[in-house]
C-alpha positions in Angstrom: 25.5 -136.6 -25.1 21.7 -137.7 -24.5 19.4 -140.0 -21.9 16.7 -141.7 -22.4 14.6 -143.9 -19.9 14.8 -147.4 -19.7 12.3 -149.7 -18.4 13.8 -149.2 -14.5 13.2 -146.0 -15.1 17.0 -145.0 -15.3 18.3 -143.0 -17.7 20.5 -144.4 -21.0 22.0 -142.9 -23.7 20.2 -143.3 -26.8 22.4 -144.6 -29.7 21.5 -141.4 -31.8 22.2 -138.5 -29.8 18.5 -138.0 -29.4 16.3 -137.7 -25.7 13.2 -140.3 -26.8 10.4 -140.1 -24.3 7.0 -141.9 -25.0 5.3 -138.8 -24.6 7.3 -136.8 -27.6 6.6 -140.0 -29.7 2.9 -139.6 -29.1 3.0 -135.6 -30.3 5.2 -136.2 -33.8 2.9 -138.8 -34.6 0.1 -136.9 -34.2 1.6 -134.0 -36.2 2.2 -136.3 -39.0 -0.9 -137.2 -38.9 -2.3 -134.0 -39.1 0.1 -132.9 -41.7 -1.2 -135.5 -44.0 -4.9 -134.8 -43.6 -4.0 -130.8 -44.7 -2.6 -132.2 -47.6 -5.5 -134.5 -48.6 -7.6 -131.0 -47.7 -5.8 -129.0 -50.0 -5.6 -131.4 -52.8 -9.6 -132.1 -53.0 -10.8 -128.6 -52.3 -8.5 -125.6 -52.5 -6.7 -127.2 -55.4 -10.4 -126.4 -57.3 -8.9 -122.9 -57.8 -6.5 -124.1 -60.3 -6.7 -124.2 -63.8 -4.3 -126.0 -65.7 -1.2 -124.8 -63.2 -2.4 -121.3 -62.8 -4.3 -119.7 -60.3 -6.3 -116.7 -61.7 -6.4 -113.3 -60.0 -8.9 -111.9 -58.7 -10.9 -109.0 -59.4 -10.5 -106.1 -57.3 -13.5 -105.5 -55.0 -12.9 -101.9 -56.0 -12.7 -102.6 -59.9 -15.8 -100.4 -60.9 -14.7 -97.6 -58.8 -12.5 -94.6 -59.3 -11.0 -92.5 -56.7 -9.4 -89.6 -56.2 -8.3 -88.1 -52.6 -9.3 -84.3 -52.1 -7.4 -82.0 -50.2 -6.3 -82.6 -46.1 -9.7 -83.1 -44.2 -12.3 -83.4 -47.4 -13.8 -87.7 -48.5 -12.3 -88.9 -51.8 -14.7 -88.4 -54.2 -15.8 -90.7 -56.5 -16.6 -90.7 -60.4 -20.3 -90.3 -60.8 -20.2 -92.3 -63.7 -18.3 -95.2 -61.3 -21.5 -95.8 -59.5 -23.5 -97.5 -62.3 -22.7 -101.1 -63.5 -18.9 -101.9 -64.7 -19.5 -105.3 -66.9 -15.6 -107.0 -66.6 -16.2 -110.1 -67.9 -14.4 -113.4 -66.3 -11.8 -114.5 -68.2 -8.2 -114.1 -68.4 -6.3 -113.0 -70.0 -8.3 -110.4 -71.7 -8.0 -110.9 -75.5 -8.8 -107.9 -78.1 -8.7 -109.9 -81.4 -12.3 -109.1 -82.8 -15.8 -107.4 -82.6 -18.8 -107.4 -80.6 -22.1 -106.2 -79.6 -23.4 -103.8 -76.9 -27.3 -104.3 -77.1 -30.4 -103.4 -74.4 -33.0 -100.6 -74.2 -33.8 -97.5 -72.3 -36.4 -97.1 -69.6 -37.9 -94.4 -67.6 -39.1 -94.1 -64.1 -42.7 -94.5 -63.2 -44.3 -91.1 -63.3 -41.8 -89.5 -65.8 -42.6 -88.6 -69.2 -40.9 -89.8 -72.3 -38.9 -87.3 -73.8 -39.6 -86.4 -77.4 -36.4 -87.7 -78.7 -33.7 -89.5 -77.1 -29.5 -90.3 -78.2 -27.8 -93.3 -76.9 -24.2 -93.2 -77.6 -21.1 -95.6 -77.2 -18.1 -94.3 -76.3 -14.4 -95.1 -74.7 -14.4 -95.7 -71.6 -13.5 -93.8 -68.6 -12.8 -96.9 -66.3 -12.2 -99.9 -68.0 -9.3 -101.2 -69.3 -9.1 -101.6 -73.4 -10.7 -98.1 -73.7 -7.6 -96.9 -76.2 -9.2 -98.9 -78.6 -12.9 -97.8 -78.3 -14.7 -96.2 -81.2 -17.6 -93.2 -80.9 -20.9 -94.5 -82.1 -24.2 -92.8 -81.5 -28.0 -93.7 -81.7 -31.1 -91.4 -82.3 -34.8 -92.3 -81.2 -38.2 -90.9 -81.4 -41.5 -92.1 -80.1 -41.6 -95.4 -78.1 -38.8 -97.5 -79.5 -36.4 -98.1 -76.6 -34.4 -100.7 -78.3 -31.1 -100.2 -79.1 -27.9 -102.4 -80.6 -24.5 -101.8 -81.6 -23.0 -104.0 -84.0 -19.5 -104.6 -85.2 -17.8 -102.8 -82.0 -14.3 -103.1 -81.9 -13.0 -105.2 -78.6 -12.2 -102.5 -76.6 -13.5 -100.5 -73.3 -16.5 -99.0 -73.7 -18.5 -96.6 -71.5 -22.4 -96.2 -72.6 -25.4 -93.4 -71.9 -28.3 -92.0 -73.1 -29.0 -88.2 -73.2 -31.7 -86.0 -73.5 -33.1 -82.3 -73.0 -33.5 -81.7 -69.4 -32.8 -85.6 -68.2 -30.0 -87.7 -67.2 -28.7 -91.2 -67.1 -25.6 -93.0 -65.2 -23.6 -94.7 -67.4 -22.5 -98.4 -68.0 -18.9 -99.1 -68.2 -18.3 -102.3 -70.5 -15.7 -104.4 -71.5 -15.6 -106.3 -74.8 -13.2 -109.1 -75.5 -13.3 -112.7 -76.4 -15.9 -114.5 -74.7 -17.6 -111.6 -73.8 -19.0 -109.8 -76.9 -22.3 -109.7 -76.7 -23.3 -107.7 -74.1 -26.9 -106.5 -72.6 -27.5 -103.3 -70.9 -30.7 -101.2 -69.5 -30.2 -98.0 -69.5 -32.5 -95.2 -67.2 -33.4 -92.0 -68.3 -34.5 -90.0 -65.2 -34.8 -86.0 -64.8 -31.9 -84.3 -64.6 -30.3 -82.5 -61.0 -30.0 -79.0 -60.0 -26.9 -77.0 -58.6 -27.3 -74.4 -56.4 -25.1 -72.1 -54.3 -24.0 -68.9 -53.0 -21.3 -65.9 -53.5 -20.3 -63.1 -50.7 -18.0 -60.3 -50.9 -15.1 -59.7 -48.1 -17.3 -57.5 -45.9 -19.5 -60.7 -46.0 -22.4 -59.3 -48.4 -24.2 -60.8 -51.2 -22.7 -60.7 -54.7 -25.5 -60.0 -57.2 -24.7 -60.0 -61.2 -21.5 -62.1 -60.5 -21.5 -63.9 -63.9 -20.8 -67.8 -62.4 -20.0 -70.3 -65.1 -20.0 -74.3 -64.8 -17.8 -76.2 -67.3 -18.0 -80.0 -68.0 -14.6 -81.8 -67.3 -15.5 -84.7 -69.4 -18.5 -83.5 -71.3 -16.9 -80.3 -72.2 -20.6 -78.6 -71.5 -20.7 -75.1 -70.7 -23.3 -73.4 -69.0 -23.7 -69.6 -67.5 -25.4 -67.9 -64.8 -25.8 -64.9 -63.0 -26.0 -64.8 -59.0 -29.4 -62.8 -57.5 -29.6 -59.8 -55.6 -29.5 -62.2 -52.6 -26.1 -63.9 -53.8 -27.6 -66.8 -54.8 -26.4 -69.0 -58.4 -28.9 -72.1 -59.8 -28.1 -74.4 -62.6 -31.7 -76.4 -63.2 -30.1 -79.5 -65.1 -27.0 -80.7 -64.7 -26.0 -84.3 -65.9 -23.7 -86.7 -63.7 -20.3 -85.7 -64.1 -16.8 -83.5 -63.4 -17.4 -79.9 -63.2 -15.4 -76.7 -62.7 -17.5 -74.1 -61.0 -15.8 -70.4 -62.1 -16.5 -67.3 -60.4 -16.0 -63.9 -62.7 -14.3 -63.7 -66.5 -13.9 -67.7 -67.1 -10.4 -66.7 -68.4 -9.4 -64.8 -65.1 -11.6 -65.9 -62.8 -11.8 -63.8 -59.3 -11.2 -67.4 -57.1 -9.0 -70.2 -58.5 -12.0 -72.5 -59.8 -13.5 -75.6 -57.3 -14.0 -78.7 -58.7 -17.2 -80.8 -58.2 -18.3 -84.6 -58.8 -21.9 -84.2 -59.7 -24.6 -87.1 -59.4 -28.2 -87.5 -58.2 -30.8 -84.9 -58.2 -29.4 -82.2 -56.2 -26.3 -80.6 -55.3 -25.5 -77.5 -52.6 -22.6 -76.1 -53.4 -20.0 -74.9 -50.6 -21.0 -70.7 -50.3 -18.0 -68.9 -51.9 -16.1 -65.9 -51.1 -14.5 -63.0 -53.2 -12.1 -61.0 -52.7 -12.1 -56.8 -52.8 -13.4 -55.9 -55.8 -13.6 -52.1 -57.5 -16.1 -51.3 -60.8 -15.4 -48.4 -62.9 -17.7 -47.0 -65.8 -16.0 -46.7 -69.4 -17.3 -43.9 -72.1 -16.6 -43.9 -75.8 -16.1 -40.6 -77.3 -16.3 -39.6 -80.6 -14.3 -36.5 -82.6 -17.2 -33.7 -81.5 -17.4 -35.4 -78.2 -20.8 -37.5 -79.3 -21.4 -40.8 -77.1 -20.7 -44.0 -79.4 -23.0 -46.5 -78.8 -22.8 -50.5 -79.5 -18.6 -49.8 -79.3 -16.6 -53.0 -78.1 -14.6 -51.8 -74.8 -12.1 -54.3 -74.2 -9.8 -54.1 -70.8 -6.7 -55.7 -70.0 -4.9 -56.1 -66.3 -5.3 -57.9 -63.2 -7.9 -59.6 -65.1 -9.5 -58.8 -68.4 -13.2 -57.9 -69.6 -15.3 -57.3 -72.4 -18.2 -55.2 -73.3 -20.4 -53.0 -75.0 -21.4 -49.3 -75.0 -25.1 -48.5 -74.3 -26.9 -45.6 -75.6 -25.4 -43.5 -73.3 -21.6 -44.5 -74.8 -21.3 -46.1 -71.1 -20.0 -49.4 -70.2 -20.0 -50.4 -66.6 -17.4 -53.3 -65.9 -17.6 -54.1 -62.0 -15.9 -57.4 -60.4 -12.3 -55.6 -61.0 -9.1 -56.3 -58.5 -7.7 -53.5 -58.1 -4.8 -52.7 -60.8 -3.7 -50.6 -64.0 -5.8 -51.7 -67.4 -5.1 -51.3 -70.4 -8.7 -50.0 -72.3 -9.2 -50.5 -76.3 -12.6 -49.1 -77.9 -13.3 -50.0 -81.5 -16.9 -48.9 -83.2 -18.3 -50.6 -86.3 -17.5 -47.7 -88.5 -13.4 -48.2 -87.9 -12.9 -45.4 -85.3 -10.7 -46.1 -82.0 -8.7 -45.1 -78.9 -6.9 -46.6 -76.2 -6.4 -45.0 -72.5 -5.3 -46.4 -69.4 -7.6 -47.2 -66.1 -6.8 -47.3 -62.7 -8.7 -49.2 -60.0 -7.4 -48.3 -56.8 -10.4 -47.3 -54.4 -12.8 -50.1 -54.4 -15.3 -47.4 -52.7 -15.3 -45.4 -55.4 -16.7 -46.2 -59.1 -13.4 -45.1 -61.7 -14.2 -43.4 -64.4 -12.8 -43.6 -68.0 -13.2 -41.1 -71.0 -11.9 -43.1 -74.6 -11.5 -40.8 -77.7 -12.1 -42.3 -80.6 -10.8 -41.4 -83.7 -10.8 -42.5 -87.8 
């Protein structure tokens, strides 16, 4: 049973179970009152956000990025390419039912020279949706005509760069679908980065003649090196991209290979170490014990190598764990001969004798 106040100021029981006070009259009315105002708020401003009963999504702040986390300790790193323009156009949902256009020009920094010739080339995309149904197209120019268009572009996800010898550029990432198929784009040409780094031994010595090789992820771009007498491995243009960086026969490297996310116009990479290596010099005999020069020695073990003879019938093959190997020497004229090598002092240089024979 409930009380409420009468004018005497003694309590009565209110017909409805309820305790009524003038002062909780006074608060529900004024939440009503604010209720209603919320409503009318909602209708005349954050209703704007509808269209036709649906609310669109948004965009992901992080749409034009892509990331990938590294091992315990190291940043994400980011695709080089994901730091250029990604053009997503507005609407929704995205409808692939027709063709379009990717139009703009190239331009170069002040102070840099204009490259001979120049390719601009259209490709699927590496962050955009729709890039299944991208198509290759490319785009040669000479002189000072920086004006390029694509016509008749399947809707699809498109990625888009310009290359040329010794320079680089950061590519667009573009999306064309209905309402959106006519899209304009500048693209930079700039000089291209360099890549430097380092290789020790165990004992904590510089590696020299280490063969060091860089492979494109993406690009599929190979290039070669050889570190310094100081250690010391330099790649003078590299374009923005995924690398591997491989130490020793790219097919048994020494190290498992390091990855790198390449963009800008430098790069240091992180000084590597390799483990306890031996070398051992290979000679190819013939049937009156003459040296055989020019003869392909090919080795097989705990890694594997290839190489040639030189005019003393010599091959040196250094950078080798230690292990058994399997040796093959094969001339030009037909003759050959097999033996087996042993690496087991790394202080020591092995030495192999090959007979060759008809």
């Amino acid at each position: 049973m409930s009380w409420a106040a009468d004018r005497n100021g003694e309590r009565r029981e209110d017909a409805r179970g309820l305790s009524i006070g003038r002062g909780s009259l006074l608060v529900l009315l004024a939440l009503a009152a604010a209720s209603a105002a919320g409503l009318v708020y909602w209708l005349t401003v954050g209703g704007a956000t509808a269209h036709g009963g649906e609310v669109r999504p948004a965009e992901s702040r992080d749409a034009g990025r892509a990331l990938e986390s590294g091992p315990a300790g190291e940043p994400r790193r980011a695709d080089p390419a994901a730091q250029g323009d990604v053009h997503r156009p507005t609407t929704w949902p995205k409808v692939y039912d027709g063709t379009g256009t990717i139009r703009g020009r190239v331009q170069f920094p002040p102070g840099t020279s204009m490259p001979p010739r120049w390719t601009v080339v259209v490709g699927p995309g590496q962050l955009v949706e729709g890039r299944d149904r991208a198509v290759q197209r490319e785009q040669e120019f000479e002189g000072t005509d920086t004006e390029f268009v694509f016509e008749d572009l399947p809707h699809a996800g498109y990625r888009v760069h310009a290359e040329a010898a010794g320079m680089n550029s950061l590519a667009s990432e573009i999306l064309l679908v209905r309402g959106s198929d006519n899209v304009y784009k500048t693209i930079e040409l700039r000089p291209a980065g360099f890549l430097d780094g380092s290789v020790i031994d165990a004992a904590g010595g510089p590696v020299e003649g280490l063969l060091v090789t860089l492979r494109g992820e993406t690009s599929g771009e190979v290039l070669e090196t050889l570190t310094s007498a100081a250690g010391i491995f330099r790649f003078p243009t590299v374009r923005d991209g995924y690398y591997e960086v491989v130490l020793g026969n790219p097919n048994a490297p020494l190290v498992p290979p390091r990855e790198l996310a390449f963009s800008g116009s430098s790069l240091q990479f992180p000084q590597q170490t390799i483990p306890v290596t031996g070398a051992a010099e290979v000679y190819a005999v013939g049937p009156e014990d003459e040296p055989l020069v020019d003869a392909l020695v090919r080795g097989y073990g705990p890694t594997s190598f290839e190489t040639r003879t030189d005019e003393r019938g010599g091959a040196l093959v250094r950078f080798l764990p230690p292990g058994e190997y399997g040796v093959s020497v094969t001339t030009d004229s037909g003759a050959s001969g097999k033996a087996t090598l042993l690496v087991a002092d790394t202080e020591v240089r092995a030495r192999l004798d090959v007979a060759c024979r008809p």
